[in-house]
Each structure stands twice: as C-alpha cells, then as structure tokens.
C-alpha positions in Angstrom: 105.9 63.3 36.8 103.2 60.4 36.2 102.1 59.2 39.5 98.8 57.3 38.2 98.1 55.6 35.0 94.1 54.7 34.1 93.2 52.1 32.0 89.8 53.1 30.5 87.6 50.0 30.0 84.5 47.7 30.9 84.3 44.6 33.8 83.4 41.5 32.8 84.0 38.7 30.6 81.5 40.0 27.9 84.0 43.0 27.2 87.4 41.0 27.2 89.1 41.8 23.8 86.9 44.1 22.7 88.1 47.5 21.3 86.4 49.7 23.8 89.3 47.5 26.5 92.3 47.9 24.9 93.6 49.8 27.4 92.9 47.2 29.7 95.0 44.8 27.0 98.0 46.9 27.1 98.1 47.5 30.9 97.7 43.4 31.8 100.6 42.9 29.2 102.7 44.5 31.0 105.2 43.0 33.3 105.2 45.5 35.7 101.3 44.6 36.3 102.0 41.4 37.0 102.1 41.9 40.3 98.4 41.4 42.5 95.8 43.8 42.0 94.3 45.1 44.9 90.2 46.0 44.5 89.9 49.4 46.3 88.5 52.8 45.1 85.7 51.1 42.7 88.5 49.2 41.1 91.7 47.5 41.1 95.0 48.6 41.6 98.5 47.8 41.3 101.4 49.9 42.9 103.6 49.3 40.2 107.6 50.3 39.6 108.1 51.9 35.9 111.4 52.9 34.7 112.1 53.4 38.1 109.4 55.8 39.2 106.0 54.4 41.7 102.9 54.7 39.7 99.9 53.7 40.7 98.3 51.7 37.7 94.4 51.8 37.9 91.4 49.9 36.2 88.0 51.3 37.1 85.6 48.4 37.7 82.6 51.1 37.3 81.9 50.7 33.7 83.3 53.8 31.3 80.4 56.4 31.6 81.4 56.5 35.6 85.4 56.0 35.4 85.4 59.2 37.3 84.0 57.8 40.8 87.3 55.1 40.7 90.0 57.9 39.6 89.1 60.2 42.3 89.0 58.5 45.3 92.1 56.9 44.8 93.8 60.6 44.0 92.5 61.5 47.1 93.9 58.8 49.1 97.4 58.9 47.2 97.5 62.8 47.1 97.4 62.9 43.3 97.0 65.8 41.3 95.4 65.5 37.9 98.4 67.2 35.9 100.1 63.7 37.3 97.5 61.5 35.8 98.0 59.7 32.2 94.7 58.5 30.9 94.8 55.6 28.7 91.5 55.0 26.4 90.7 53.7 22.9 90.6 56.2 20.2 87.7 56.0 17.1 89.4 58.6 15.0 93.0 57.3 15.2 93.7 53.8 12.8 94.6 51.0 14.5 98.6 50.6 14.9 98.3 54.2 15.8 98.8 56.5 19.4 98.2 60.0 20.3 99.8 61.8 23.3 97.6 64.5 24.5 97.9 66.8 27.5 93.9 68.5 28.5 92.0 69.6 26.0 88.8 68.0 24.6 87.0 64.8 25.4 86.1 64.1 21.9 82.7 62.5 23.2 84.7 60.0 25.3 82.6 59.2 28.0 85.5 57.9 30.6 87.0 60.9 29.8 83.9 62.9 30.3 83.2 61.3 33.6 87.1 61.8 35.2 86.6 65.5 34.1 83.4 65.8 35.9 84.4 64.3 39.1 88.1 65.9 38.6 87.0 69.1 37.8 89.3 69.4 34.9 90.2 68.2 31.6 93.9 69.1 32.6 95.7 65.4 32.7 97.1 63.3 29.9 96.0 61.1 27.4 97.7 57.9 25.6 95.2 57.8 23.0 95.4 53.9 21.2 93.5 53.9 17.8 91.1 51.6 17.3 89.8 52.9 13.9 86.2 53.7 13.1 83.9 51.1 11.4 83.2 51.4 7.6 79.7 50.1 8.2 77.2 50.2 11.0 77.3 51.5 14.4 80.2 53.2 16.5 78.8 51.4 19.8 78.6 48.1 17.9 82.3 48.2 16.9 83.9 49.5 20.1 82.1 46.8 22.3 82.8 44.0 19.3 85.6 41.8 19.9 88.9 42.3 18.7 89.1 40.1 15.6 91.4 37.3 16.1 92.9 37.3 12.4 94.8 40.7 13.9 96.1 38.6 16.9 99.8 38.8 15.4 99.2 42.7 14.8 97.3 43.6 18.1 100.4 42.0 20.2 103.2 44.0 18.1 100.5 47.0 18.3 100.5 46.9 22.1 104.2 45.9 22.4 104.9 49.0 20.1 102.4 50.6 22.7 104.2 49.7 26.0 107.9 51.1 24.9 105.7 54.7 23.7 104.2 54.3 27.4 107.8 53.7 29.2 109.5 56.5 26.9 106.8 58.6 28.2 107.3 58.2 31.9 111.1 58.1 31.7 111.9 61.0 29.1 108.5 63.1 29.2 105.6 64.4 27.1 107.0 66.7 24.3 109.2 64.0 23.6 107.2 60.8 23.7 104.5 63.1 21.7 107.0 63.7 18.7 108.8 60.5 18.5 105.2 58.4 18.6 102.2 60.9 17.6 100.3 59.2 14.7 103.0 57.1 13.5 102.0 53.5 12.4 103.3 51.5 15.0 102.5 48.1 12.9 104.1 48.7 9.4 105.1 46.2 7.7 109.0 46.0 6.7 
C-alpha cells in the first residue's frame, strides 16, 4: 500500500508551469492537497486522505538533482519503506496526454530519481511517469524548464484530470491494474 506520494519538481516562481513541474501541477490540483502544507524534511508536506487510505503527499523544495535529501528524512520520521513510495516525475520519452506506471527499475537519466535511489539505496518504489514529450528542436534542458505553453491550457487540465483518476485507481485498486488500464494510452484524445 502507498503511504507517500513525491511530486518531483523545482521551487520557485521561475519553474511554475514548466514541464520539468508537472508533477507539482497535478498534485496542487488535487482536492485532497488542499489542505496546508507543512515545510518540514527539505520540503512541504501534506498528510492527506486518498480513497480512504493516509498518504503522506511530498514536494521536495531541494531542487530535482537532490530530491533524495527531502524523501528520506521524511521516510525516516513516518517509518516508510520505499516499496510504499509512488514517485511522480515528468517523462521525455512518453507524448504528452500520456502515463506510465512503473515499479523499480531504471532511472532513465532522471536525476530526482537518481538522487532518491542514492539516498534510498534502491531503485525499488514506484513511478507515475506523466509524458511531457521530447522537443523536435533544440535542447532537452531548454524544453523541460520552458513553460508549459498556454495554447494547451484546455488539454493540460483534461491531461492532469485524466491523471488524477489514473492516480486514485492506483491507490484504491493497485499497480498491475492501474498499469494496464492506463499504461501509454492517450489520456487527451479527441472524441
């Protein structure tokens, strides 16, 4: 069972809206966030009620490259194991409109993933990866810290809508299941 959810992102106003925070997006849309966050543990925290289970939802304030020093400290305080940690980050190689589930494996060059291996000392908790698509032109660093344009406003709210029922199915059914009914499907199409 999912005890904490981590929001992969950057502080500050210069990285609002920007692809590389889109986990941050989906996890202050949520209503069960809504509540105050607490800054603790190199970050902030909310002690949140999903589908009926307490999770601890958590935002490292460290930057990405050192999400690690805010994760462990709070699963150290809370007693939480990293097979009870779901990782949420922005994806290059998935489109936009898409997710991937993941459980372990490899960090794909991900440095907030890197960094909560290293300080975890495993790659052995879940992922919600949210595609963010790579850029046709130019740099990868350019694109994931450029702002999410706003001509996909419309599509980036039903994308993280779409996200936030694949997040609650995944806490109240359970991976395999989330994983099949949301893996790589295009959460945006157009009917």
């Amino acid at each position: 069972m999912i005890k904490l959810i981590v929001a992969l992102g950057n502080p500050g106003i210069e990285y609002e809206l920007t692809r590389h925070n889109i986990a941050w997006i989906l996890v202050d849309g949520m209503k069960e966030t809504s509540l105050t966050w607490k800054n603790k543990f190199k970050g902030e925290y909310v002690d949140a009620s999903i589908e009926g289970n307490k999770i601890f939802v958590l935002k490292p304030q460290t930057y990405m490259n050192l999400s690690g020093e805010s994760v462990l400290p709070l699963c150290q305080f809370f007693k939480i194991i990293p097979q009870e940690i779901l990782v949420i980050q922005d994806e290059l190689d998935l489109p936009f409109g898409q997710i991937h589930f993941k459980k372990g494996g490899g960090l794909a060059g991900h440095n907030g993933l890197k960094s909560i291996a290293k300080c975890l000392g495993t790659d052995d908790f879940y992922r919600m990866r949210i595609g963010i698509g790579r850029p046709v032109h130019g740099s990868v660093s350019s694109w994931v810290l450029a702002k999410i344009p706003s001509s996909l406003d419309i599509d980036l709210n039903l994308f993280m809508d779409k996200s936030s029922e694949a997040l609650r199915y995944f806490i109240r059914e359970d991976f395999k299941k989330a994983s099949n009914l949301y893996n790589k499907k295009d959460l945006i199409a157009k009917n």
